[in-house]
N, CA, C, O and CB atoms as a CASP TS submission, in Angstrom:
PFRMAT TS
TARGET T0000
AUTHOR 0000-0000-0000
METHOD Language model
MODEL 1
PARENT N/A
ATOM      1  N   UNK     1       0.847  -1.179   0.000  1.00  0.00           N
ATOM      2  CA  UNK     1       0.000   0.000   0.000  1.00  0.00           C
ATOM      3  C   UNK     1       0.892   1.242   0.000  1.00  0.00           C
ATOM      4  O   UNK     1       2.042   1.082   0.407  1.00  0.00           O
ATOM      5  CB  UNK     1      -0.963  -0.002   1.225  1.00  0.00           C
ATOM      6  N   UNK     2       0.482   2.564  -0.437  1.00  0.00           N
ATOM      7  CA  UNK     2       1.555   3.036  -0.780  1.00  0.00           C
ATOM      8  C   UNK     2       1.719   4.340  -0.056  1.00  0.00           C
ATOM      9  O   UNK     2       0.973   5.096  -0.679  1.00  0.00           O
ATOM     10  CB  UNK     2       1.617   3.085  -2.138  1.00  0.00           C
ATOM     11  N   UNK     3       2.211   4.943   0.794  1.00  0.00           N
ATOM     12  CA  UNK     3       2.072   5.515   1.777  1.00  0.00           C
ATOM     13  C   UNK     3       1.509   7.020   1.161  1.00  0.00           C
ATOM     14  O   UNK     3       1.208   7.155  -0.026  1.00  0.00           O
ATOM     15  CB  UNK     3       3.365   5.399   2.601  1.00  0.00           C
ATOM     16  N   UNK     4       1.410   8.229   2.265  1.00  0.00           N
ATOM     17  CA  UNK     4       0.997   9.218   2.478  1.00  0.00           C
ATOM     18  C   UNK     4       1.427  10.040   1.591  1.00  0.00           C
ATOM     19  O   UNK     4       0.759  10.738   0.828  1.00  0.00           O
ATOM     20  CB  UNK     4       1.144   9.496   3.523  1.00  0.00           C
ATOM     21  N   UNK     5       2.893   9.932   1.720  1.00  0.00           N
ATOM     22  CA  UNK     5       3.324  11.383   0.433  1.00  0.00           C
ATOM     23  C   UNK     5       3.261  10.755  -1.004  1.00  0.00           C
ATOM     24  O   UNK     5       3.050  11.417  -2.020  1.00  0.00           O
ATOM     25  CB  UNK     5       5.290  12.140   0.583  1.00  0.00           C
ATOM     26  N   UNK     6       3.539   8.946  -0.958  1.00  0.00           N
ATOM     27  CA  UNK     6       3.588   9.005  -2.364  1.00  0.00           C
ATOM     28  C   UNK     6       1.703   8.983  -2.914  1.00  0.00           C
ATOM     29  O   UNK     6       1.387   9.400  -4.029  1.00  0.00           O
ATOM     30  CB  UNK     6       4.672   7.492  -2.930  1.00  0.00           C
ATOM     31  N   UNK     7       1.078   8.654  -2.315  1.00  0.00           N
ATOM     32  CA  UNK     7      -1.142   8.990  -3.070  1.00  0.00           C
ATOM     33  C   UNK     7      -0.584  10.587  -2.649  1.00  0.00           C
ATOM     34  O   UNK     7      -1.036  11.014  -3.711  1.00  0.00           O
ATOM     35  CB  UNK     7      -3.489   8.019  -1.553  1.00  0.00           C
ATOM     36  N   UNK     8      -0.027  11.754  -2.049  1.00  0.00           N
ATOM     37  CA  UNK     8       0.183  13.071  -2.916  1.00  0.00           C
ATOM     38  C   UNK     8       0.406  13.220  -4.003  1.00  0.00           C
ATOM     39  O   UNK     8      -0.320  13.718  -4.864  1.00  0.00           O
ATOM     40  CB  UNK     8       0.940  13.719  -2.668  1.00  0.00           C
ATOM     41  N   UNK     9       1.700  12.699  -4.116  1.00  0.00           N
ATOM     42  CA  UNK     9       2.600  13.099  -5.083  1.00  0.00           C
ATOM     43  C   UNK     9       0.903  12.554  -6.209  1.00  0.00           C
ATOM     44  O   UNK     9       0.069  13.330  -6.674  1.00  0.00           O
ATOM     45  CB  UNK     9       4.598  12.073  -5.132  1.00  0.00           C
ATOM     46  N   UNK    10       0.927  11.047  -6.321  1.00  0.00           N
ATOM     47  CA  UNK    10       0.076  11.083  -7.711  1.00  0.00           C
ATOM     48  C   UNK    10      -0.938  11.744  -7.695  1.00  0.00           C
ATOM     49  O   UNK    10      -1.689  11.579  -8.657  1.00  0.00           O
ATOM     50  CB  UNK    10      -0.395   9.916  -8.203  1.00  0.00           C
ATOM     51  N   UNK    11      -1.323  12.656  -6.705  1.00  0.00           N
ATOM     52  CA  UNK    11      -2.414  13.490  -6.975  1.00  0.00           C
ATOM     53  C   UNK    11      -2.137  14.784  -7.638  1.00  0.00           C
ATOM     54  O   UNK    11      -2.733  15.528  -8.417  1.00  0.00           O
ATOM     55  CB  UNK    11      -3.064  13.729  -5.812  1.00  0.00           C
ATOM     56  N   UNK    12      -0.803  14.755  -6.917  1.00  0.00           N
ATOM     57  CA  UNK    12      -0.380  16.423  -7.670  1.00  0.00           C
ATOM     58  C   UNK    12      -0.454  16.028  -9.146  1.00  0.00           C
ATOM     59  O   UNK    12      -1.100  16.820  -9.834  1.00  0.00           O
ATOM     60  CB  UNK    12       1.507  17.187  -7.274  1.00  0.00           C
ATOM     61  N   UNK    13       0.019  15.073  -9.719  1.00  0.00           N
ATOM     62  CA  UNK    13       0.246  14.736 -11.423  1.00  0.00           C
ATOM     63  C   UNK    13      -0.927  14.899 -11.797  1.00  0.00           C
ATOM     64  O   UNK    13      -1.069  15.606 -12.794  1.00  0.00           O
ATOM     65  CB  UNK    13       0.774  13.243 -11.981  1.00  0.00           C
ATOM     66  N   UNK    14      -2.213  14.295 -11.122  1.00  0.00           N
ATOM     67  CA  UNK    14      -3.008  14.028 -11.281  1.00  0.00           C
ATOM     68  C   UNK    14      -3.949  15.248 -11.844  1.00  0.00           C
ATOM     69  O   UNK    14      -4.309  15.292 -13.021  1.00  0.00           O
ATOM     70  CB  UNK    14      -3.151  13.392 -10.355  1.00  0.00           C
ATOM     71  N   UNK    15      -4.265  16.123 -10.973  1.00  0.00           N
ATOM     72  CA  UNK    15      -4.477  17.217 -10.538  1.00  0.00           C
ATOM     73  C   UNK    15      -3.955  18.473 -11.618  1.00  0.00           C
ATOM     74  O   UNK    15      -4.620  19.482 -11.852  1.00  0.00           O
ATOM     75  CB  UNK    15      -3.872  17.160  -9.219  1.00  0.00           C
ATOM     76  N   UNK    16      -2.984  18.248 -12.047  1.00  0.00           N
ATOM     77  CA  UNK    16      -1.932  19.196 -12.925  1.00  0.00           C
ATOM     78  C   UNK    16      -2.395  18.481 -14.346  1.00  0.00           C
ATOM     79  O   UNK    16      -2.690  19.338 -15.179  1.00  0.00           O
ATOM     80  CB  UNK    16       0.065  19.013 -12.474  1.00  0.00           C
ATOM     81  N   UNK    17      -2.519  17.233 -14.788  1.00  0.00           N
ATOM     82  CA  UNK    17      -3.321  16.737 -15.986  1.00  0.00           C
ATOM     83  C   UNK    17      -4.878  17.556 -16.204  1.00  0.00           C
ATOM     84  O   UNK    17      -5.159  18.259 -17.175  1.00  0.00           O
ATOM     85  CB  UNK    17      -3.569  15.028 -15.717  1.00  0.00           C
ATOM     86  N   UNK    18      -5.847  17.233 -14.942  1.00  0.00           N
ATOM     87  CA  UNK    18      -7.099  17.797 -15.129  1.00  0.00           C
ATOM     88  C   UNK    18      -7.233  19.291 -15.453  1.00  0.00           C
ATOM     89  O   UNK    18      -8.192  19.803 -16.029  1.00  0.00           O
ATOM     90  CB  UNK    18      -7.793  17.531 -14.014  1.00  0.00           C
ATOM     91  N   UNK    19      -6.197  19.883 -15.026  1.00  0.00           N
ATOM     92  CA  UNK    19      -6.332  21.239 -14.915  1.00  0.00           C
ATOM     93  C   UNK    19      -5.698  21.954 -16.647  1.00  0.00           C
ATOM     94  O   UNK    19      -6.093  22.990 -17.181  1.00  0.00           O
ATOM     95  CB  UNK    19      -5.337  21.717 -13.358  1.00  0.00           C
ATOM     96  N   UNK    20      -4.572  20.913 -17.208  1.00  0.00           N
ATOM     97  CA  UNK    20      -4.279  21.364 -18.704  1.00  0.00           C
ATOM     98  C   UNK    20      -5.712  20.957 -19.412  1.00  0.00           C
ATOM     99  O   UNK    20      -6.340  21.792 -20.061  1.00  0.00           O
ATOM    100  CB  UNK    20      -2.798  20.470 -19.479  1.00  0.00           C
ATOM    101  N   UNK    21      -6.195  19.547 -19.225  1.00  0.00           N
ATOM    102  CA  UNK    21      -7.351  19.136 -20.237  1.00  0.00           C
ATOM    103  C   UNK    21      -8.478  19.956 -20.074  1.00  0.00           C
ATOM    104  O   UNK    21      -9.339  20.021 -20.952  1.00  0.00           O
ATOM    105  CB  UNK    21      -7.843  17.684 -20.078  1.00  0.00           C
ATOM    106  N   UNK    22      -8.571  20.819 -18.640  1.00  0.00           N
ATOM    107  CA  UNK    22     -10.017  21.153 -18.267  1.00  0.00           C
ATOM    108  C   UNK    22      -9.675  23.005 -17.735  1.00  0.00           C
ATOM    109  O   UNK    22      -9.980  23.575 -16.688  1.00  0.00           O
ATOM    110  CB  UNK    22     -10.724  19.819 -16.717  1.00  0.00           C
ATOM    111  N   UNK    23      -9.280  23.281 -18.395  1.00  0.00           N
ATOM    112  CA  UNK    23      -8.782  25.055 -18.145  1.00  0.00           C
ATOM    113  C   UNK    23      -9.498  25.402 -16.924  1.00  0.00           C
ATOM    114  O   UNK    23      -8.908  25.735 -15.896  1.00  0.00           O
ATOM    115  CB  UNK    23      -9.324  26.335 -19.503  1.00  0.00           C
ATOM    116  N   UNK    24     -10.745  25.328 -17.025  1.00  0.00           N
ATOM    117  CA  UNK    24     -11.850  25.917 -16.281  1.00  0.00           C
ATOM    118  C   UNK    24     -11.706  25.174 -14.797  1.00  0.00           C
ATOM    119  O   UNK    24     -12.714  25.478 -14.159  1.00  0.00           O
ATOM    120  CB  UNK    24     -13.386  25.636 -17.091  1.00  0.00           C
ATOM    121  N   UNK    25     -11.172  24.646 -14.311  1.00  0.00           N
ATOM    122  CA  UNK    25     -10.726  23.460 -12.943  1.00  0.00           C
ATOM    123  C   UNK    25      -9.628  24.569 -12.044  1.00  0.00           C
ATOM    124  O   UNK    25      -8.449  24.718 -12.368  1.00  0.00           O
ATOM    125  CB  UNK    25      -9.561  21.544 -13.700  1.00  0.00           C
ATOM    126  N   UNK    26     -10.131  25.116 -11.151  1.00  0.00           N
ATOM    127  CA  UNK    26      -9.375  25.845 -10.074  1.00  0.00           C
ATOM    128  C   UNK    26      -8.466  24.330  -9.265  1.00  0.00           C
ATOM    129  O   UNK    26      -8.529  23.114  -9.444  1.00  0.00           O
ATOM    130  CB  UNK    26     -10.731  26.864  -8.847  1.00  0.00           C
ATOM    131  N   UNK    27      -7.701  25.196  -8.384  1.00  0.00           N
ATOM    132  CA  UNK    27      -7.224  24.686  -7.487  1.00  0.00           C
ATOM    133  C   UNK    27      -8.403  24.249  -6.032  1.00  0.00           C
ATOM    134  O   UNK    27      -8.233  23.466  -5.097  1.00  0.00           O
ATOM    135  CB  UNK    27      -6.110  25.653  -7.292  1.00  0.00           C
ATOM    136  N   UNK    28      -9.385  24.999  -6.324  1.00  0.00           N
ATOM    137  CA  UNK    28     -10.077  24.983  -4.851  1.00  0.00           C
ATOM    138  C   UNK    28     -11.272  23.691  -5.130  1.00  0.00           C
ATOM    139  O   UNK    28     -12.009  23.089  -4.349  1.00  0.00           O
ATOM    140  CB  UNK    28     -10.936  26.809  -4.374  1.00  0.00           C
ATOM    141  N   UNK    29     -11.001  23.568  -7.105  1.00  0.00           N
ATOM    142  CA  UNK    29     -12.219  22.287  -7.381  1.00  0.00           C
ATOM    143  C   UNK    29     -11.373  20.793  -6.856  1.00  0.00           C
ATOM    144  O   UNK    29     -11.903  19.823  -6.315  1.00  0.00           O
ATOM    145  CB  UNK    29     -12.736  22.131  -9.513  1.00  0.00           C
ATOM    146  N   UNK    30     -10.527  20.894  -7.059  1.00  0.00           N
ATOM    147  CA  UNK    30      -9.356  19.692  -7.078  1.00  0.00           C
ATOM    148  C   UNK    30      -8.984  19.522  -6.068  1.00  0.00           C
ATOM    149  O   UNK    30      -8.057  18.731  -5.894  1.00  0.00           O
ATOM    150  CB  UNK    30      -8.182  19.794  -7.779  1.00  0.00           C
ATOM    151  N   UNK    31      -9.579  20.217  -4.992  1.00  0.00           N
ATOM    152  CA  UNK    31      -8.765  19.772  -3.318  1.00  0.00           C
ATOM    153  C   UNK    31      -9.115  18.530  -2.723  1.00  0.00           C
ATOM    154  O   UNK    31     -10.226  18.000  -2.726  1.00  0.00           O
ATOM    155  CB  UNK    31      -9.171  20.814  -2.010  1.00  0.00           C
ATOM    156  N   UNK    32      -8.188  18.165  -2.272  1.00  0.00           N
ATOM    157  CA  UNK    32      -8.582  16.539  -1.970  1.00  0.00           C
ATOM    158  C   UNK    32      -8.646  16.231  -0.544  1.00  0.00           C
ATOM    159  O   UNK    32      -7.546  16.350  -0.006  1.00  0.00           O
ATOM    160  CB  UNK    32      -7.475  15.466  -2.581  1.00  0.00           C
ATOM    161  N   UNK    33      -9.751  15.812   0.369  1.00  0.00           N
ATOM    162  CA  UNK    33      -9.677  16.188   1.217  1.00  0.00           C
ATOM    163  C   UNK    33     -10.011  14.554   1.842  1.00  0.00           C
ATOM    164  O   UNK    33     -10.948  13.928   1.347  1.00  0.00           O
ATOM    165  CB  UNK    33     -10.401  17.476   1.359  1.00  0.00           C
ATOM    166  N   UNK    34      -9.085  13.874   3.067  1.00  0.00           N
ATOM    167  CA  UNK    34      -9.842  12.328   3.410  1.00  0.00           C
ATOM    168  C   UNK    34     -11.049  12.588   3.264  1.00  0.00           C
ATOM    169  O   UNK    34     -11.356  13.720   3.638  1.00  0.00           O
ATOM    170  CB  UNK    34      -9.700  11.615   4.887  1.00  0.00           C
ATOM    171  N   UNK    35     -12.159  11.736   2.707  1.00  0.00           N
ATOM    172  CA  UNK    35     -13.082  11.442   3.164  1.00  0.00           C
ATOM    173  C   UNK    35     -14.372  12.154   2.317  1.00  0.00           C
ATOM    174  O   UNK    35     -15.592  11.999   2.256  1.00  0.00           O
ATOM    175  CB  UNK    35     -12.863  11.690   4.484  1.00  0.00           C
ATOM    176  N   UNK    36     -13.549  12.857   1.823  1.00  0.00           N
ATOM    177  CA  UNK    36     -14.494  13.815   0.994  1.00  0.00           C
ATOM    178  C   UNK    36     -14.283  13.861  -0.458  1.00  0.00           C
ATOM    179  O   UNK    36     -14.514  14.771  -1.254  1.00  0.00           O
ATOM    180  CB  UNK    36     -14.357  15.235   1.452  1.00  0.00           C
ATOM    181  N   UNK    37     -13.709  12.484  -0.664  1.00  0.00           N
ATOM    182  CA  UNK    37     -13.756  11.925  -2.103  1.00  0.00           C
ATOM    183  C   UNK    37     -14.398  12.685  -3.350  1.00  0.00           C
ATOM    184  O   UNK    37     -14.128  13.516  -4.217  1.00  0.00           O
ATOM    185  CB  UNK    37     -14.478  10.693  -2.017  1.00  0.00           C
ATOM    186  N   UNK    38     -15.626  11.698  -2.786  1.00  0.00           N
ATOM    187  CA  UNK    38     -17.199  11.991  -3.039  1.00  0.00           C
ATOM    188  C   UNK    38     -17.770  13.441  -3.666  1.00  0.00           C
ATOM    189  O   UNK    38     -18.431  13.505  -4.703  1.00  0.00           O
ATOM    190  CB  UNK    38     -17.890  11.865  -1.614  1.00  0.00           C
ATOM    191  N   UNK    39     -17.444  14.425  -2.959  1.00  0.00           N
ATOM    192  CA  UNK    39     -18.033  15.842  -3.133  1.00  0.00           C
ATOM    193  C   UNK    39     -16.887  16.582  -3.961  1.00  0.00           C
ATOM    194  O   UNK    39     -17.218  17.563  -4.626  1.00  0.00           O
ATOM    195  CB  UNK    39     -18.377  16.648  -1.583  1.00  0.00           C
ATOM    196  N   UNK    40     -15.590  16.174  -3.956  1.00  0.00           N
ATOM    197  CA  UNK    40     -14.343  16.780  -4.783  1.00  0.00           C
ATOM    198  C   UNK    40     -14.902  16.135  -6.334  1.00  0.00           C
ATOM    199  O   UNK    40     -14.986  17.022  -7.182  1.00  0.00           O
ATOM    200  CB  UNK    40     -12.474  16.077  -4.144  1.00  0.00           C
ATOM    201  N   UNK    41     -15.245  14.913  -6.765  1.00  0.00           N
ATOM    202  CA  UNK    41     -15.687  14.469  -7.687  1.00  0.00           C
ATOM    203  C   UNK    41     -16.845  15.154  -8.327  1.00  0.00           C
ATOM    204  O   UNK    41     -16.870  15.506  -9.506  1.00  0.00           O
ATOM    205  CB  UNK    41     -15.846  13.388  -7.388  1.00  0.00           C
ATOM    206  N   UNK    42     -17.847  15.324  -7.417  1.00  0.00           N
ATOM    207  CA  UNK    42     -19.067  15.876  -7.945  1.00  0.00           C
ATOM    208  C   UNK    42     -18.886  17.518  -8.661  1.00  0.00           C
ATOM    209  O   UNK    42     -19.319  18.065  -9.675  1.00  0.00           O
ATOM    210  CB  UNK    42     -20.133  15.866  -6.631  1.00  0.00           C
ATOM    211  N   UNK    43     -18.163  17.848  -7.727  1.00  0.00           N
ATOM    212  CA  UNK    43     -17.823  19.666  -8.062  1.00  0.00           C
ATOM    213  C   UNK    43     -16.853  19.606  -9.661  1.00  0.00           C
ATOM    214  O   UNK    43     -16.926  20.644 -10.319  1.00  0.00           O
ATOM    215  CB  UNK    43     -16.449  20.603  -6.347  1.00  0.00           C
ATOM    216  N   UNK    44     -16.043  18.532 -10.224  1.00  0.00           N
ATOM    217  CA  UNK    44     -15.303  18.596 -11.002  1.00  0.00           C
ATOM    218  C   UNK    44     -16.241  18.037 -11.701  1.00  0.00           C
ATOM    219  O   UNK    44     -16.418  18.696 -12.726  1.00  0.00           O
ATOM    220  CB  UNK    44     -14.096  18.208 -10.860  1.00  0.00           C
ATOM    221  N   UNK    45     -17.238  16.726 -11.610  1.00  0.00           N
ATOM    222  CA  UNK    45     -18.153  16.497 -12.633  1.00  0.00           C
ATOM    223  C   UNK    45     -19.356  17.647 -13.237  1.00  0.00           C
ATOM    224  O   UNK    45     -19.946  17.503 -14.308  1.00  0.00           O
ATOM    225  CB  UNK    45     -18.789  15.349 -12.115  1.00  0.00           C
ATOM    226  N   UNK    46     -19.554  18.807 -12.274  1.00  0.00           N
ATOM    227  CA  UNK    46     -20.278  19.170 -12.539  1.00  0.00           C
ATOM    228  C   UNK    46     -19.770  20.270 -13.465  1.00  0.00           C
ATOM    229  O   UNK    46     -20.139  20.437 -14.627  1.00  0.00           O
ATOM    230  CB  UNK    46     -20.936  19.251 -11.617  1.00  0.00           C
ATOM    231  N   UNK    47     -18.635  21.193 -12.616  1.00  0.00           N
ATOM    232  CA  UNK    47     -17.732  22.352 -13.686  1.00  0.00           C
ATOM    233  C   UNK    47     -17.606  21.596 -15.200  1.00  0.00           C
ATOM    234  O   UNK    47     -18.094  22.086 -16.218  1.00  0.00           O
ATOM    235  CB  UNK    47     -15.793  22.700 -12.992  1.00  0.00           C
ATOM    236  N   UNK    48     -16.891  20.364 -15.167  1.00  0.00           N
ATOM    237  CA  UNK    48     -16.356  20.375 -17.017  1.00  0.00           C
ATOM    238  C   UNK    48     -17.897  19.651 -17.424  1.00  0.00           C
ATOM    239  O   UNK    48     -18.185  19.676 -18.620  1.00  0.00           O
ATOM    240  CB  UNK    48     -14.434  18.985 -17.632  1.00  0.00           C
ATOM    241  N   UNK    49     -18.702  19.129 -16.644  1.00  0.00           N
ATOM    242  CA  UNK    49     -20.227  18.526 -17.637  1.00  0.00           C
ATOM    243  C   UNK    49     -19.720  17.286 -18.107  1.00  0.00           C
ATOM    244  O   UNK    49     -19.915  17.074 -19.303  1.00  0.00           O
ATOM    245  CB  UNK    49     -20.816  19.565 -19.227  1.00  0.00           C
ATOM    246  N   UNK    50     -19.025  16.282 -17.362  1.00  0.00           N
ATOM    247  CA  UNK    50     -18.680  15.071 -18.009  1.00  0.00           C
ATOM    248  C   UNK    50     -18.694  14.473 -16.374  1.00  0.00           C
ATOM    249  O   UNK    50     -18.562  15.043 -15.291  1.00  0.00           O
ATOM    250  CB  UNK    50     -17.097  15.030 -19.131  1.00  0.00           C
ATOM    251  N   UNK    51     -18.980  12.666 -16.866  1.00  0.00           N
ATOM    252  CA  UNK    51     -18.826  11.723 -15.572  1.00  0.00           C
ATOM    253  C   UNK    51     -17.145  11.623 -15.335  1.00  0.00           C
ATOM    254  O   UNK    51     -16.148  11.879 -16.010  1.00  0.00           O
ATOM    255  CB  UNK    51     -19.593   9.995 -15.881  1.00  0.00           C
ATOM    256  N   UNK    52     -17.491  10.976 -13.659  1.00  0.00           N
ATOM    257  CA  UNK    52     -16.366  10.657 -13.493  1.00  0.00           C
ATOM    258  C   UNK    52     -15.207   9.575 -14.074  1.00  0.00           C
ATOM    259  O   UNK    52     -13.996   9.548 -13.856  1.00  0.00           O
ATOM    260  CB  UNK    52     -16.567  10.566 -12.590  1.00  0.00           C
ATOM    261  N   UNK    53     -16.230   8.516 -15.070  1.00  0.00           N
ATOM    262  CA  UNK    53     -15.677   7.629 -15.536  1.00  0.00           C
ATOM    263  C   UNK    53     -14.724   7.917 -16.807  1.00  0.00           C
ATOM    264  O   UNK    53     -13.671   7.357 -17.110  1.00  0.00           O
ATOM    265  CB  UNK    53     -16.614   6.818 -15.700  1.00  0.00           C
ATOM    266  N   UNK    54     -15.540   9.152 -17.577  1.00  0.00           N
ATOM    267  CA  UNK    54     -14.944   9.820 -18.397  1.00  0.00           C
ATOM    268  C   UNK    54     -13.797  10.755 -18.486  1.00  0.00           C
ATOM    269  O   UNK    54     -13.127  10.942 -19.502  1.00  0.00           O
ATOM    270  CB  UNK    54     -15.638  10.212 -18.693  1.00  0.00           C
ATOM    271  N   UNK    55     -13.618  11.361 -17.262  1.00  0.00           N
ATOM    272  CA  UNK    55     -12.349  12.166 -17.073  1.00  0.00           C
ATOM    273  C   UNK    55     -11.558  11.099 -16.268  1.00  0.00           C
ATOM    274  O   UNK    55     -10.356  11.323 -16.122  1.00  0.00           O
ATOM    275  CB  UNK    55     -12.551  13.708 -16.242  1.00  0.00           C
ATOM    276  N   UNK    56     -11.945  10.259 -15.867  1.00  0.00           N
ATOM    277  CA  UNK    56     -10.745   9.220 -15.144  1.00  0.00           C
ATOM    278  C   UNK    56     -10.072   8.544 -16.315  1.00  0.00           C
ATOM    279  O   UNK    56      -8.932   8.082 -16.276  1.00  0.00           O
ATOM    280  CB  UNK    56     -11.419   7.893 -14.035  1.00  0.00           C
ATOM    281  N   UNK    57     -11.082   8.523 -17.624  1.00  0.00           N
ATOM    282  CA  UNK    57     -10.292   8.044 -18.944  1.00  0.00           C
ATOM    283  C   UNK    57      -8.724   8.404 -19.393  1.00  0.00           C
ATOM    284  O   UNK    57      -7.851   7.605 -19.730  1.00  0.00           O
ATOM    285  CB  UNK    57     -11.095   8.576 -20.055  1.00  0.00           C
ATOM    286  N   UNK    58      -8.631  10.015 -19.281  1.00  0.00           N
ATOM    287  CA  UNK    58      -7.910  10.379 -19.467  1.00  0.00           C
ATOM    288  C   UNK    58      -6.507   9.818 -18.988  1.00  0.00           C
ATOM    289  O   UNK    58      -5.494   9.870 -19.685  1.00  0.00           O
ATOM    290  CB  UNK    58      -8.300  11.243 -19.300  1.00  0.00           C
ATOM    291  N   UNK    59      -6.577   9.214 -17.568  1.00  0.00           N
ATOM    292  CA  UNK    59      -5.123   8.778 -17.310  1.00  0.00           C
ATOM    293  C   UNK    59      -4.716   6.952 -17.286  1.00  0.00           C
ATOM    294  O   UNK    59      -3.944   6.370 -16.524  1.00  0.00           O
ATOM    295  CB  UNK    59      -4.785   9.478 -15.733  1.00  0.00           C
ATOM    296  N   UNK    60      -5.554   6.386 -18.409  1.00  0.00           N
ATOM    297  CA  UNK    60      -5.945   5.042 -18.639  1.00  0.00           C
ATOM    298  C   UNK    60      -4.203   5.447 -19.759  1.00  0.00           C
ATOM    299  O   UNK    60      -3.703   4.569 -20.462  1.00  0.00           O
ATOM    300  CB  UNK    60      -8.041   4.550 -19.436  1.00  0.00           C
TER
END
């Protein structure tokens, strides 16, 4: 399992991808917070108008 800084680190990549493909994606849509998965997803599904399955495409 892969510890604390390294699920950062791939979020920062992560995070820095959504934000070239999706201009319109602040820093404050993308905050990742324990536990609050859920509602960080919804706010980014709702800004670009696409599911989550579809922008998770992107890093397939």
């Amino acid at each position: 399992m892969p510890n604390s800084t390294e699920i950062r680190g791939n979020w920062d990549e992560m995070k820095g991808k959504l934000k070239q493909k999706y201009g319109e994606l602040t820093d404050d849509d993308l905050t990742y917070e324990e536990g609050k998965e859920d509602e960080m997803w919804g706010r980014v599904e709702k800004k670009v108008g696409k599911a989550k399955k579809e922008i998770m495409s992107l890093f397939e």
